[in-house]
FITORMAR-269288 format. One record per residue (C-alpha): residue number from 1; y, z, x. Coordinates in nm, 4 decimals. Each point is the difference from the previous one (the first is absolute). Layout:
! residues N
atom num NUM | y Y | z Z | x X
...
//
This chain:
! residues 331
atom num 1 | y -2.3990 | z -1.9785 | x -0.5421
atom num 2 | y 0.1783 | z 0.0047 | x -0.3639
atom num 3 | y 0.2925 | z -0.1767 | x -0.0265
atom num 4 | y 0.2927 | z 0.2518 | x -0.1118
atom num 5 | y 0.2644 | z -0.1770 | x -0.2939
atom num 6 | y 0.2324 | z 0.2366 | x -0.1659
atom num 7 | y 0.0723 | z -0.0606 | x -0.3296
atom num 8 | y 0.2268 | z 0.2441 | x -0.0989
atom num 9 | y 0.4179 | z -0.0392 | x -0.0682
atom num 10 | y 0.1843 | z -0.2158 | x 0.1749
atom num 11 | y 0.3843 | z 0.1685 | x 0.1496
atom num 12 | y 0.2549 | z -0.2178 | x -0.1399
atom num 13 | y 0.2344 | z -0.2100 | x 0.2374
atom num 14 | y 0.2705 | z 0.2345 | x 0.0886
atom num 15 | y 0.1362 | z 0.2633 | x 0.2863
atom num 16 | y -0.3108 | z 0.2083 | x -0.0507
atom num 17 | y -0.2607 | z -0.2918 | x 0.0752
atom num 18 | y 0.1049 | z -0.0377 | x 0.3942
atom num 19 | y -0.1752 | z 0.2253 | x 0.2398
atom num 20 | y 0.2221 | z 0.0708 | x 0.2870
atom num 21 | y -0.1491 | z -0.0891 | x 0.3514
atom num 22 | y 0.0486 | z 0.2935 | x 0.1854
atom num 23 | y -0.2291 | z -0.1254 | x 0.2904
atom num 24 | y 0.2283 | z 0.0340 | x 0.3325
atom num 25 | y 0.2379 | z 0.2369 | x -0.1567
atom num 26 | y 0.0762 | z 0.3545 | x 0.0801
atom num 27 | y -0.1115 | z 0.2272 | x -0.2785
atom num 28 | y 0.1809 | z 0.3072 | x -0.1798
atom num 29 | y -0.2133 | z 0.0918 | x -0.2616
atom num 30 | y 0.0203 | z 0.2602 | x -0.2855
atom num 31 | y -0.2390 | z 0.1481 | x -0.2758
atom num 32 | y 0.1501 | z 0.0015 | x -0.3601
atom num 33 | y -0.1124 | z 0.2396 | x -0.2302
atom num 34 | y -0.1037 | z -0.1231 | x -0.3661
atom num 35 | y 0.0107 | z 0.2939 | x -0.1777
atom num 36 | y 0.2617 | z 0.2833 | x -0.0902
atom num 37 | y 0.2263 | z 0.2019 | x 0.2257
atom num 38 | y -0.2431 | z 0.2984 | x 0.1883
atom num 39 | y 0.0241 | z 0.2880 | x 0.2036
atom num 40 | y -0.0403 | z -0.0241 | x 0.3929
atom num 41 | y -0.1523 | z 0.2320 | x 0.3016
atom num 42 | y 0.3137 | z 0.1943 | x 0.0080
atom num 43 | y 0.1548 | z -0.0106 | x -0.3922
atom num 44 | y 0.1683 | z -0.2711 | x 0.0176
atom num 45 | y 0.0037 | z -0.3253 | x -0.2516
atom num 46 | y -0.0653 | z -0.3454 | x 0.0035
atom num 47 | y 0.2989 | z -0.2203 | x -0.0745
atom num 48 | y -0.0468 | z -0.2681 | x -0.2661
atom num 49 | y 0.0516 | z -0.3638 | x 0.1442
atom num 50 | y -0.0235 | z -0.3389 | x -0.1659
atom num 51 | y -0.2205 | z -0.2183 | x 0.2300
atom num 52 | y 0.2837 | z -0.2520 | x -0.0351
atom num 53 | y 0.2399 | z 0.2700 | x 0.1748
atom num 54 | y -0.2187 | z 0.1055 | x 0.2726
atom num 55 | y 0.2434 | z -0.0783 | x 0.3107
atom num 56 | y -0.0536 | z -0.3213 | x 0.1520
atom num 57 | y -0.0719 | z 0.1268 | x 0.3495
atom num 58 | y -0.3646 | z 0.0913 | x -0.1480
atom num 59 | y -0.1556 | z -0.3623 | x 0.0501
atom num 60 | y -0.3641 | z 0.1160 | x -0.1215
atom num 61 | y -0.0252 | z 0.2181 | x -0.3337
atom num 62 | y -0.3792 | z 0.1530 | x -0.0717
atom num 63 | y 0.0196 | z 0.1046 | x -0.3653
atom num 64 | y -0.2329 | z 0.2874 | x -0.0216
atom num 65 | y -0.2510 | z -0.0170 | x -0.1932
atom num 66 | y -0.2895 | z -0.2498 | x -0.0615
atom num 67 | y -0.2825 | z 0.2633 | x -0.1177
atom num 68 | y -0.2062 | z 0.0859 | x -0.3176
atom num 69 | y -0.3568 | z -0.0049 | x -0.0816
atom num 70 | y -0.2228 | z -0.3045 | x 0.0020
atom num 71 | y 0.1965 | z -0.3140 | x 0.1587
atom num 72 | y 0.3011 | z 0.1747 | x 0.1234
atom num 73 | y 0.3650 | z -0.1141 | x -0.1924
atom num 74 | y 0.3744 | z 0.0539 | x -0.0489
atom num 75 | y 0.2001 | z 0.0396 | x -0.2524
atom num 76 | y 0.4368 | z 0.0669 | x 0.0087
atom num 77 | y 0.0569 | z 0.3478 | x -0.0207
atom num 78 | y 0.3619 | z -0.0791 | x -0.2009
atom num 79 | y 0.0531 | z -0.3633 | x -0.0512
atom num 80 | y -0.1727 | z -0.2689 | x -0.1689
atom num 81 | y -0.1825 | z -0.2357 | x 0.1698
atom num 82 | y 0.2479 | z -0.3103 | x -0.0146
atom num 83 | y 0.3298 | z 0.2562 | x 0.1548
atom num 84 | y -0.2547 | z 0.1389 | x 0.2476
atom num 85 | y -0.0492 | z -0.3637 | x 0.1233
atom num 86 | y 0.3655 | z -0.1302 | x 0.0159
atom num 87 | y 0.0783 | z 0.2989 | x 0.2333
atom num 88 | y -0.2630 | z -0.1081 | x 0.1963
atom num 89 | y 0.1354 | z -0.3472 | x -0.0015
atom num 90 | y 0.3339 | z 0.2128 | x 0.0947
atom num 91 | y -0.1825 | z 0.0824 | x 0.3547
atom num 92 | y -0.1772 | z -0.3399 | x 0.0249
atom num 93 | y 0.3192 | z -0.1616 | x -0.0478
atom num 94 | y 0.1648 | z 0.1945 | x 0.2957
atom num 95 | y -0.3517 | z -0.0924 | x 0.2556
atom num 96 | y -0.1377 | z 0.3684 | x -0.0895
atom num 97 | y -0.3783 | z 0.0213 | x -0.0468
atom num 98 | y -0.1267 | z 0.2736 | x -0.3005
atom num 99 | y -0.3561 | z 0.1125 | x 0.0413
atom num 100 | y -0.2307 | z 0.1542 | x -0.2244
atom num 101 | y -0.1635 | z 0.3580 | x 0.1395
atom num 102 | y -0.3132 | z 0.0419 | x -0.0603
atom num 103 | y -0.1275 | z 0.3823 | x -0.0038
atom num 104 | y 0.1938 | z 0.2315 | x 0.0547
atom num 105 | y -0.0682 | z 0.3699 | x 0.0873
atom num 106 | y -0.1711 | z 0.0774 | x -0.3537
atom num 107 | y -0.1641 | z -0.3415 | x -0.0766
atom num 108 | y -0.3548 | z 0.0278 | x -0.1161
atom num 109 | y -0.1309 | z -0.4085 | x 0.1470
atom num 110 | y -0.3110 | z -0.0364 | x -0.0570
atom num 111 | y -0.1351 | z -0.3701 | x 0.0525
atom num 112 | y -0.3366 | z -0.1594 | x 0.0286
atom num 113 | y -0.1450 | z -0.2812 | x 0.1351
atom num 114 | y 0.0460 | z -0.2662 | x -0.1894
atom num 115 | y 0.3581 | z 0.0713 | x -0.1348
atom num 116 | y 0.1787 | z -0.2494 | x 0.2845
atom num 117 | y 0.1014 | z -0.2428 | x -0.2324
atom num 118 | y 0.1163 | z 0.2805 | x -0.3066
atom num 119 | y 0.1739 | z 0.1556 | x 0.2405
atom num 120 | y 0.1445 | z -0.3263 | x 0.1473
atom num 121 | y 0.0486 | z -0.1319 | x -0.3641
atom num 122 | y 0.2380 | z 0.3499 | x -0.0468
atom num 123 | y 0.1899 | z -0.0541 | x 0.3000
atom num 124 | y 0.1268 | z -0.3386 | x -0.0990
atom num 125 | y 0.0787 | z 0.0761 | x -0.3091
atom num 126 | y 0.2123 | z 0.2720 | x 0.0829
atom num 127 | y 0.1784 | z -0.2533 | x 0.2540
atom num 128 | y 0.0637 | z -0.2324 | x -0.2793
atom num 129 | y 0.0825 | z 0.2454 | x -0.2681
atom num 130 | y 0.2153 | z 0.2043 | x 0.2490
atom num 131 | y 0.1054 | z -0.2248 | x 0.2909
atom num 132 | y -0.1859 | z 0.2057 | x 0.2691
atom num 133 | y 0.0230 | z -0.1759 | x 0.3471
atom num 134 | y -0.2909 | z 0.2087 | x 0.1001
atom num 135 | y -0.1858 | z 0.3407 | x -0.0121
atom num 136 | y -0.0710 | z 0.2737 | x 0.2417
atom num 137 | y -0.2809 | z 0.2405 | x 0.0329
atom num 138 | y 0.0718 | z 0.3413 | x -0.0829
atom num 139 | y -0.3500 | z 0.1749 | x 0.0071
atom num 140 | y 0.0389 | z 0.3847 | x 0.0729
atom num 141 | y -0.3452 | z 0.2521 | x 0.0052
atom num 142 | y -0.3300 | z -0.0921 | x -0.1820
atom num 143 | y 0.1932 | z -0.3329 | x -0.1030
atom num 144 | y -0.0173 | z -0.1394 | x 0.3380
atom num 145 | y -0.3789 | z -0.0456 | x 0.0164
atom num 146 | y -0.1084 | z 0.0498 | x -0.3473
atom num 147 | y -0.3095 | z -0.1948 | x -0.1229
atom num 148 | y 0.0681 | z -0.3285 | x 0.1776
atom num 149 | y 0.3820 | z -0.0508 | x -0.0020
atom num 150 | y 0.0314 | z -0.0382 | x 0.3405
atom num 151 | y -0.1905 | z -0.3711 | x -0.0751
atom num 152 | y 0.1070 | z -0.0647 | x -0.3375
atom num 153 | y 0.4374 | z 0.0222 | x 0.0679
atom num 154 | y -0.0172 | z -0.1995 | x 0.3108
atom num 155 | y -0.2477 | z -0.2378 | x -0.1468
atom num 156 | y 0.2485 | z -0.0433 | x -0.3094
atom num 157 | y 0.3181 | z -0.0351 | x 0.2242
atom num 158 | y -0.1581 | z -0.2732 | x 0.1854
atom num 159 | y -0.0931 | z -0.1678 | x -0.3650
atom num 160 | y 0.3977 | z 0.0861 | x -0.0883
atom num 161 | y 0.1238 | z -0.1145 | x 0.3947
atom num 162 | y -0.2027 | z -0.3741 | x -0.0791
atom num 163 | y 0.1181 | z -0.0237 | x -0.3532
atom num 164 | y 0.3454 | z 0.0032 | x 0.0849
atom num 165 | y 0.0029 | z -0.2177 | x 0.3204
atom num 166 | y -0.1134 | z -0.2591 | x -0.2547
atom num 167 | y 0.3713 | z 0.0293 | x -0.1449
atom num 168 | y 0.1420 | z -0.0236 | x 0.3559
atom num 169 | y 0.0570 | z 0.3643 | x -0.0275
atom num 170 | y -0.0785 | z 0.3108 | x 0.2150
atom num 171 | y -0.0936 | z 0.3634 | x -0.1443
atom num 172 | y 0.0733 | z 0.2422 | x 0.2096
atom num 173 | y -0.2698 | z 0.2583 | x 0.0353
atom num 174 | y 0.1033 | z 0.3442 | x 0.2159
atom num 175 | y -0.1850 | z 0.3545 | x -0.0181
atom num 176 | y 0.1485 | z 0.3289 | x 0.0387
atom num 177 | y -0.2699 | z 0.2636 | x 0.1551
atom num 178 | y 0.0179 | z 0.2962 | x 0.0594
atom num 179 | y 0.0260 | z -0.0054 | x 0.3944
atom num 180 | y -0.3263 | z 0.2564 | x 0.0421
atom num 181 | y -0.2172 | z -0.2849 | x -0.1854
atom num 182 | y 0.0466 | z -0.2738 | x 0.2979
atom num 183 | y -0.1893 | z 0.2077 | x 0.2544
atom num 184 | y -0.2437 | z -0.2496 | x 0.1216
atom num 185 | y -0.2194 | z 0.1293 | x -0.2191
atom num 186 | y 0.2682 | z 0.0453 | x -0.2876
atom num 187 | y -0.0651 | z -0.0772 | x -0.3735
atom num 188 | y 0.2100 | z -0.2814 | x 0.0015
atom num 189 | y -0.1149 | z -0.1535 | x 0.3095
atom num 190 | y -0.2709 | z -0.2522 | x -0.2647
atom num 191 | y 0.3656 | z -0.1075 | x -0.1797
atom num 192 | y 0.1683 | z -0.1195 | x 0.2912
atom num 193 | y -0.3586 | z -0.1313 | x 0.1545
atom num 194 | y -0.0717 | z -0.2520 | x -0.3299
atom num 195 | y 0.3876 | z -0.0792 | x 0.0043
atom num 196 | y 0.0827 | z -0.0555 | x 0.3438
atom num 197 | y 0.1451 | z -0.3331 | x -0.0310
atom num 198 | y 0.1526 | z 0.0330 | x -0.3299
atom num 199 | y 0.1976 | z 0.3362 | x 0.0009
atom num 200 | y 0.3899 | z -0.0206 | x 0.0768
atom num 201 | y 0.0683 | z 0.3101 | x 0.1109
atom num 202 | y -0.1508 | z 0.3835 | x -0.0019
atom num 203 | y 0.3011 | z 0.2711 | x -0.0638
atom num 204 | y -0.2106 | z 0.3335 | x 0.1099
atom num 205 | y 0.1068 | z 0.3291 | x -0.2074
atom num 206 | y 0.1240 | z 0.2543 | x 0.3276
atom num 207 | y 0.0488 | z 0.2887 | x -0.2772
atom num 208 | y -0.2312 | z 0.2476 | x -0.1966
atom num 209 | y -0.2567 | z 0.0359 | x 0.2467
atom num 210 | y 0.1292 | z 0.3027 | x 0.1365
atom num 211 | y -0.1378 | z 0.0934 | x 0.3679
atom num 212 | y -0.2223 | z -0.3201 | x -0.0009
atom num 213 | y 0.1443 | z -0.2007 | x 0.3252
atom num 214 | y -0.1548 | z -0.1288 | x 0.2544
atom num 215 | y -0.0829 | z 0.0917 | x 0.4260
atom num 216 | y 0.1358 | z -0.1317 | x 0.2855
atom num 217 | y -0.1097 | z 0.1118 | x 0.3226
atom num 218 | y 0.2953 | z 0.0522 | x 0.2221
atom num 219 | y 0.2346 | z 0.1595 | x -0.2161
atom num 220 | y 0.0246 | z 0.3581 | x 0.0359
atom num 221 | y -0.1109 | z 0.1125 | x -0.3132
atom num 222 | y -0.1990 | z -0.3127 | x -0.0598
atom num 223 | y 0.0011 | z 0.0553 | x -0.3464
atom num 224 | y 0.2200 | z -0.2163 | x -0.2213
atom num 225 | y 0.0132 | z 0.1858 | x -0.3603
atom num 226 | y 0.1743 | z -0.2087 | x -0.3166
atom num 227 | y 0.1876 | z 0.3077 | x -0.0939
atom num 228 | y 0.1556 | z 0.0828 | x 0.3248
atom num 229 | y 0.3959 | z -0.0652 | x -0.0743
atom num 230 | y 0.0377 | z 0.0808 | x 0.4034
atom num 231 | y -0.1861 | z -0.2482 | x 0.1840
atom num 232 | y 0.0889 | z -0.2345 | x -0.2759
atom num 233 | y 0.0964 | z -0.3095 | x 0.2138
atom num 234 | y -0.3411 | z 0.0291 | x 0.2107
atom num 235 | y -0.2221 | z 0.0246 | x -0.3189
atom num 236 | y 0.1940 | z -0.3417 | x -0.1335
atom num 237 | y -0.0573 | z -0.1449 | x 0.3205
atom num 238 | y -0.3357 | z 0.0535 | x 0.1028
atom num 239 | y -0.2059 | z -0.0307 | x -0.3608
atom num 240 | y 0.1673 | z -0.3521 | x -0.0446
atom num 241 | y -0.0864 | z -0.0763 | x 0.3636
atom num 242 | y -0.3539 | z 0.1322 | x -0.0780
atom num 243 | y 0.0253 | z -0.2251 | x -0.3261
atom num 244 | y 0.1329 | z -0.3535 | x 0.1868
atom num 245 | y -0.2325 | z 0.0590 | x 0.2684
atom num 246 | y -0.3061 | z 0.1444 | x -0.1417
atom num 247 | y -0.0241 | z 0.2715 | x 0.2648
atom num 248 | y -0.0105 | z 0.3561 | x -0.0308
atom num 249 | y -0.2909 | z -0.0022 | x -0.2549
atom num 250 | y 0.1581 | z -0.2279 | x -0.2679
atom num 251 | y -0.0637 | z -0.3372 | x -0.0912
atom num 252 | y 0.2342 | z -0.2921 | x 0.0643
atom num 253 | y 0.2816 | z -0.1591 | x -0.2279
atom num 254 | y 0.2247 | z -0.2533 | x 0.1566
atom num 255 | y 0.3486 | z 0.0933 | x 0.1006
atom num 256 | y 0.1494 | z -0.2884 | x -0.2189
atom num 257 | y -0.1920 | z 0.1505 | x -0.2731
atom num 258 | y 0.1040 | z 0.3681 | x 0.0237
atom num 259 | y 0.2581 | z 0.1744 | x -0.1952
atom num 260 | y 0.0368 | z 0.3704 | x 0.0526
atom num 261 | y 0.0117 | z 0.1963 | x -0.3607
atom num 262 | y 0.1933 | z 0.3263 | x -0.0337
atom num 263 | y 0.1123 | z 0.2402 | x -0.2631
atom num 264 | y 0.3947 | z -0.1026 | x -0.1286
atom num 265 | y 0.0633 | z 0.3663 | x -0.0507
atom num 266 | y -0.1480 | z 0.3580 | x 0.0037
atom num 267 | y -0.1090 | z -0.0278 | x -0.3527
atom num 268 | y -0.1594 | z -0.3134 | x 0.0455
atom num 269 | y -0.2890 | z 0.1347 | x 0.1919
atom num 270 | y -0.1570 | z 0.3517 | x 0.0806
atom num 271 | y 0.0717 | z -0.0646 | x 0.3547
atom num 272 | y 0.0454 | z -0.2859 | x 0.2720
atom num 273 | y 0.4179 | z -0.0384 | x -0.1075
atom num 274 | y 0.1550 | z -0.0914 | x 0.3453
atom num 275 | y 0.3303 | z 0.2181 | x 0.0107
atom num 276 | y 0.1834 | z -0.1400 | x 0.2943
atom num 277 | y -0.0237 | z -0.4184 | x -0.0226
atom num 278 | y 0.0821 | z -0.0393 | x 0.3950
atom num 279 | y -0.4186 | z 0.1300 | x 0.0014
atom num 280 | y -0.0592 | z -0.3585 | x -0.1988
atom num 281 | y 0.2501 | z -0.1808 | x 0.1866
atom num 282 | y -0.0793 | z 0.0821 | x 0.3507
atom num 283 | y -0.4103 | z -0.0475 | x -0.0877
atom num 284 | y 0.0961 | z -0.3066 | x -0.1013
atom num 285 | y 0.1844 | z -0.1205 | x 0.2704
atom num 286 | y -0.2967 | z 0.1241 | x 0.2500
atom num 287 | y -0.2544 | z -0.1822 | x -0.1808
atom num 288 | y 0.1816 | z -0.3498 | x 0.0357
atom num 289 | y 0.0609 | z 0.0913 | x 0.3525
atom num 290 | y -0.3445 | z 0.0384 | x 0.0329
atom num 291 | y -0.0532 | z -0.3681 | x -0.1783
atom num 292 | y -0.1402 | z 0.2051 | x -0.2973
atom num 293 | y 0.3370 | z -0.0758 | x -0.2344
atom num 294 | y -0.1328 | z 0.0330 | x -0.3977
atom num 295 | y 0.0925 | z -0.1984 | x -0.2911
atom num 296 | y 0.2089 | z 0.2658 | x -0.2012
atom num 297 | y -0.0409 | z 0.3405 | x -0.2088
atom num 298 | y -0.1292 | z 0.1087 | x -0.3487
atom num 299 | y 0.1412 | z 0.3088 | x -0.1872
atom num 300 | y -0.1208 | z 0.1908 | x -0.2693
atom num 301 | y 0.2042 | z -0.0567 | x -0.1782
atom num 302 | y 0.2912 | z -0.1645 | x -0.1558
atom num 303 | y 0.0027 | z 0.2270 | x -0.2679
atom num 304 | y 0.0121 | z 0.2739 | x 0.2088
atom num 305 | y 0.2562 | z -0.1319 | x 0.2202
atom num 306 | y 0.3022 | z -0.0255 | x -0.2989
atom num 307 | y -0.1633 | z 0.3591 | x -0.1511
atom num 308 | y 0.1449 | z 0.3254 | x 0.0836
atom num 309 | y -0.0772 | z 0.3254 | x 0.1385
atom num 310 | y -0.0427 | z 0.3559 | x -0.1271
atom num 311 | y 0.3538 | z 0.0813 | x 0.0168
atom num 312 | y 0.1059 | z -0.3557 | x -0.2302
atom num 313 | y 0.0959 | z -0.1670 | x 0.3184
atom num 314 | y -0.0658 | z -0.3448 | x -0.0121
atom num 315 | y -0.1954 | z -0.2078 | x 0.3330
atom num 316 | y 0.2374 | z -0.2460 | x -0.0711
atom num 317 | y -0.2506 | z -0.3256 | x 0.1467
atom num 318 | y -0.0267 | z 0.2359 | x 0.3209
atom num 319 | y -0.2901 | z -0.1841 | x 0.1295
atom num 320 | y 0.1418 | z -0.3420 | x -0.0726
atom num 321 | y 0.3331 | z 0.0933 | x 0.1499
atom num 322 | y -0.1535 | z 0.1214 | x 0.2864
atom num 323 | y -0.2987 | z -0.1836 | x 0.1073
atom num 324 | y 0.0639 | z -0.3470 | x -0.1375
atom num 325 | y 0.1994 | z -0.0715 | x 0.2443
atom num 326 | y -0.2156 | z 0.1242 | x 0.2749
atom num 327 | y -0.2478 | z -0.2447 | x -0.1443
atom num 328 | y 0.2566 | z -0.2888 | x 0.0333
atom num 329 | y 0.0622 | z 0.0609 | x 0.3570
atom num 330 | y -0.3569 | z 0.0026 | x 0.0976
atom num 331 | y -0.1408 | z -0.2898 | x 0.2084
//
């Protein structure tokens, strides 16, 4: 086997350089958009937040994206590098982890065999030039399987994972599917096979998949649909107990590894927004009755969540307000 030394830049000693142990912690996580302000599902508008202002009840920020052609990158949409890392040493400082997304709905990856340690080589040096604690796959369509990045990103995290536990770090490495893709025969059943032991947590995406759900005999219908705002409560409850359990056709992912991902308003997604929170609340509470309790939830996003809607009204953190809390209580 090759031995894998990066050589790249070093991160300098400051808030930026610790990577927050999140291990054991409940998780509230948010995506952050790097880019401009854009239109949602409904005419509405992203709001425009500083990373540094992001409310502190998110503990996990993804910034979205990690992407491009070749060995995929990042670059700050607005700030230079070195102000782009102290507000990342902002969250550090305050035990908040900030991950680095890689995909996104549009991303073109293409990787080959071969590229582990590039890509690995990348990784780091985004840490160290940007003070990411970690990095989640973001794969959406072709991306997910494409040419042989289902090997090459988990073989490169693992590379990343060893490198840092060197420094008497951890790097926290998450995914967030799209729930249709971990059937048991699901695209991104190879990612969480080669990175069983390693990955911290799995945030599924319960939005945009329209009438995809899933069947559970018993119910009357037995059919489960994403985008039915009625029998909300029952489709939260069952997928995730499909999910934690690996029943109903879907493959397994551990209940202390499960965060639930939702849309933080009805622009932020085409469909899957839960209107009435008591639907996430009460699932929630069923599924630690039934010893199933999760680690947290993910929302897409926090740039959607301080936007505003068609009229000019603003959301106003209406996710955070809401559901952070919920989070806090859970046990």
């Amino acid at each position: 086997m090759t031995t894998f030394t990066y050589t790249g830049p070093k991160a300098p000693a400051d808030d930026a350089s610790v990577m927050p142990d999140i291990r054991g912690k409940k998780i509230f996580m948010g995506f952050w958009h790097n880019w401009g302000p854009s239109a949602g599902y409904q005419g509405g508008l992203t709001g425009e937040v500083q990373l540094e202002d992001i409310p502190v009840e998110y503990s996990v920020v993804a910034v979205a994206f990690m992407k491009g052609g070749g060995i995929p990158t990042f670059k700050p949409f607005s700030q230079t590098d070195a102000e782009f890392r102290r507000q990342v040493g902002v969250l550090n400082k305050q035990g908040r982890a900030v991950l680095i997304s890689l995909g996104g709905a549009d991303a073109h990856i293409e990787l080959r065999n071969g590229q582990q340690q590039a890509l690995a080589t990348e990784i780091i040096r985004l840490a160290e030039v940007y003070g990411f604690d970690g990095l989640d796959i973001d794969l959406e369509q072709a991306a997910i399987d494409f040419a042989d990045n289902n090997k090459v990103i988990p073989a490169a995290l693992k590379l990343v994972r060893e490198h840092y536990a060197k420094e008497g770090k951890h790097f926290i490495i998450s995914m967030a599917p799209e729930f249709p893709h971990l059937a048991s025969s699901g695209k991104y059943v190879p990612y969480l096979t080669a990175l069983k032991d390693h990955y911290d947590f799995i945030a599924p995406q319960y939005y945009n998949q329209n009438g995809d759900g899933l069947y559970v005999p018993g119910l009357n219908p037995p059919w489960l649909a994403q985008n039915d705002g009625v029998r909300k409560e029952e489709f939260l409850y069952y997928l995730t107990t499909a999910l934690v359990t690996g029943d109903y056709g879907f493959t397994k992912i551990p209940a202390d590894k499960f965060v639930i991902g939702l849309p933080s308003s009805i622009d932020a997604a085409a469909n899957g927004y839960v209107v009435d929170p008591a639907f996430v609340k009460n699932a929630l509470k069923r599924l630690v009755k039934d010893g199933n309790g999760i680690r947290g939830l993910m929302t897409w996003s926090c740039s959607w969540d301080c936007g505003t809607n068609k009229a000019g009204d603003k959301y106003d953190w209406r996710f955070k307000r809401i559901y952070a809390p919920i989070v806090d209580e859970m046990s």
